[in-house]
C-alpha positions in Angstrom: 77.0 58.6 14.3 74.3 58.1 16.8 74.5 57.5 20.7 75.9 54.1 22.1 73.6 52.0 23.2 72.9 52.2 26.9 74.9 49.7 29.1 76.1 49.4 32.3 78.8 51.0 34.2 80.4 47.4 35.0 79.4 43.8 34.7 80.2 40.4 35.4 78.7 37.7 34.0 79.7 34.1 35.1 78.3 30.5 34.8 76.7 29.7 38.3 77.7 26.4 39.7 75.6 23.3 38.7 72.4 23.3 40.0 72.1 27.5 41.5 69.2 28.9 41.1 68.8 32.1 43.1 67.3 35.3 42.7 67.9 38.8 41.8 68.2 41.9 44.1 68.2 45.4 43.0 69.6 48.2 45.1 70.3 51.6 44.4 73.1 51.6 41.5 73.4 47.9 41.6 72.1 44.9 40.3 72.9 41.1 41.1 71.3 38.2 40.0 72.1 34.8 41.0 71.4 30.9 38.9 69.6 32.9 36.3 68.6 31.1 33.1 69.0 33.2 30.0 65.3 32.8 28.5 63.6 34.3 31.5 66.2 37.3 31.4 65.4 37.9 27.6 61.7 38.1 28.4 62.1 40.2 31.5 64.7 42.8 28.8 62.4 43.1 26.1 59.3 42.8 28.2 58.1 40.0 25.5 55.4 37.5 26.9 56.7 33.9 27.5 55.0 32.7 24.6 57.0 35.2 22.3 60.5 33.3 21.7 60.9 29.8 20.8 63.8 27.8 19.4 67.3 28.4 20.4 70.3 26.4 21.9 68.8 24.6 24.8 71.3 25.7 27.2 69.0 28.5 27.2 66.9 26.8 29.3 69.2 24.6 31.5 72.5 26.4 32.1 72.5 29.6 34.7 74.9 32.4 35.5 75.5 34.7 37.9 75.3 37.9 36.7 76.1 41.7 38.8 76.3 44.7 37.5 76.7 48.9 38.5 74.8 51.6 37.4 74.2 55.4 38.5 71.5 55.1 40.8 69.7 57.9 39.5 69.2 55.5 36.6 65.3 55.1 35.8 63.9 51.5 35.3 63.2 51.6 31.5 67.2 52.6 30.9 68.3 49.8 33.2 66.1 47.6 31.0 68.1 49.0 28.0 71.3 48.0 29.6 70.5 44.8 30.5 69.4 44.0 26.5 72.7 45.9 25.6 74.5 43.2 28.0 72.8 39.8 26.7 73.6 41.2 22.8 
């Protein structure tokens, strides 16, 4: 069998409260994002332009979550990438 896909250490993901919209900070080993639609994050994971997904459930578009999750910090930016594709799956 081949390697597990990357993911992160931990993670929460909840639904943000009605109406959040936030932003996302990274820090060494740690990621939080607040009020964050799920289309935008799909783009952002598999660096597809804006114009490269359509259809879906529209709560794609209207309903946001809170997401935070750990990493080793010595992680580099293309495997945190990875992880975050291996947490929207």
């Amino acid at each position: 069998m081949g390697q597990p896909p990357p993911a992160f250490d931990v993670a929460s993901v909840k639904l943000s409260p009605s109406g959040t919209y936030g932003g996302t900070t990274l820090d060494a080993g740690r990621i939080t994002m607040k009020g964050q639609m799920l289309r935008p994050l799909i783009f952002s994971a598999y660096g597809i332009p804006h114009c490269g997904l359509s259809g879906g459930p529209d709560w794609l578009e209207s309903d946001t979550y809170d997401i935070a999750a750990t990493f080793p910090a010595t992680t580099p930016r293309i495997k945190s990438r990875s992880c975050l594709q291996t947490l929207l799956a």
